[in-house]
PLY file of the C-alpha trace (Angstrom):
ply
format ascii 1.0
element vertex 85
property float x
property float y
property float z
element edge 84
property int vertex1
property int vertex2
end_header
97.24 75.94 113.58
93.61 76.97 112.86
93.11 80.65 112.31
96.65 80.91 111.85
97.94 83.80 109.50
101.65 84.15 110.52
103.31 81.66 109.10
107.99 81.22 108.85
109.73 80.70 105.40
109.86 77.08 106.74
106.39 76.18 107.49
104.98 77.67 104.54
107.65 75.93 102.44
106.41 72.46 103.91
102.09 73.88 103.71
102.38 75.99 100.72
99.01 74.53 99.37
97.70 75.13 103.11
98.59 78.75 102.73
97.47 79.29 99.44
94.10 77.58 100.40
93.83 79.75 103.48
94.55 82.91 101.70
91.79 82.29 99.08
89.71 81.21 102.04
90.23 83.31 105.38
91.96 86.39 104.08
95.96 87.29 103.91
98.36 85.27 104.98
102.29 86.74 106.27
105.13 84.87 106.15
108.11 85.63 107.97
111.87 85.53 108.10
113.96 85.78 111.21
111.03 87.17 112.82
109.95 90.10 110.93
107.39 90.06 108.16
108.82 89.01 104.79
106.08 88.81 102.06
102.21 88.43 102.59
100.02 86.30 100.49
96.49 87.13 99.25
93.98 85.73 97.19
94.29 86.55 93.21
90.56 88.10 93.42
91.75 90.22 96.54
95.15 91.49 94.58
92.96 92.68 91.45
90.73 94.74 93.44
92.33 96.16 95.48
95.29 97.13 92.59
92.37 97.93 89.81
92.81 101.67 88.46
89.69 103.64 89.34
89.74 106.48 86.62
92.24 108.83 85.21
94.12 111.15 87.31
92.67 114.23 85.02
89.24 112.71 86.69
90.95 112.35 89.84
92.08 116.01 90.09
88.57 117.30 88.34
87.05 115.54 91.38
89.78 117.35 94.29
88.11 119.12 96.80
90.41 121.78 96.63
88.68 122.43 92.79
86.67 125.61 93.97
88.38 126.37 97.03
89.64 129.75 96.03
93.46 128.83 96.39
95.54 131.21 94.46
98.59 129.06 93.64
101.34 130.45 91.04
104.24 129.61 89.74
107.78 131.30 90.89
109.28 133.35 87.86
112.57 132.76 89.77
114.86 130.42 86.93
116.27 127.21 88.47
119.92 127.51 89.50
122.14 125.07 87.28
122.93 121.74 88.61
126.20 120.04 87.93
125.74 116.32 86.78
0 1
1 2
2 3
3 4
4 5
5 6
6 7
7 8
8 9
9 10
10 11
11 12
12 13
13 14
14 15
15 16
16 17
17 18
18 19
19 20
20 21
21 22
22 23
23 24
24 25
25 26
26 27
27 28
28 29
29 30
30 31
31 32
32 33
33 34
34 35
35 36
36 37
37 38
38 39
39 40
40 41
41 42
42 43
43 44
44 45
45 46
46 47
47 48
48 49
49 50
50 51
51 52
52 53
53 54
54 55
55 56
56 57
57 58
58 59
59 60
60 61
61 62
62 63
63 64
64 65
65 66
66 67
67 68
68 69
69 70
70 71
71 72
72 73
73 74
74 75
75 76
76 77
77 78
78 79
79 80
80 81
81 82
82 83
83 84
């Protein structure tokens, strides 16, 4: 099983410290059920970068390209029609 990254429900149930090991060590690690791809594992240190928040989204828009492209973008006068809830 070296260099194995697809793993079932069943085999990572009976290795679960063998997964865990070889997602901190070798990168993600999928697990499937009935063939298709269920849940993937990574390492803790992976998750956190690649889920840390880079900036604010007032920085994020300040930084568009679009900034000083010249678009001319306004807003419809038109009233939204009523919705029935």
């Amino acid at each position: 099983m070296t260099g194995m990254t697809k793993w079932t429900v069943a085999e990572a149930r009976a290795k679960s410290s063998e997964v865990i090991e070889r997602a901190r060590s070798s990168g993600p690690q999928t697990i499937t059920r009935n063939g298709h791809t269920a849940v993937v594992i990574v390492a803790a240190e992976e998750w956190e970068r690649k889920t840390k928040r880079v900036g604010t989204l007032a920085e994020f828009l300040a930084a568009s390209p679009l900034r000083d492209s010249g678009m001319d973008i306004r807003r419809s006068r038109v009233r939204a029609r009523k919705a029935e809830l």
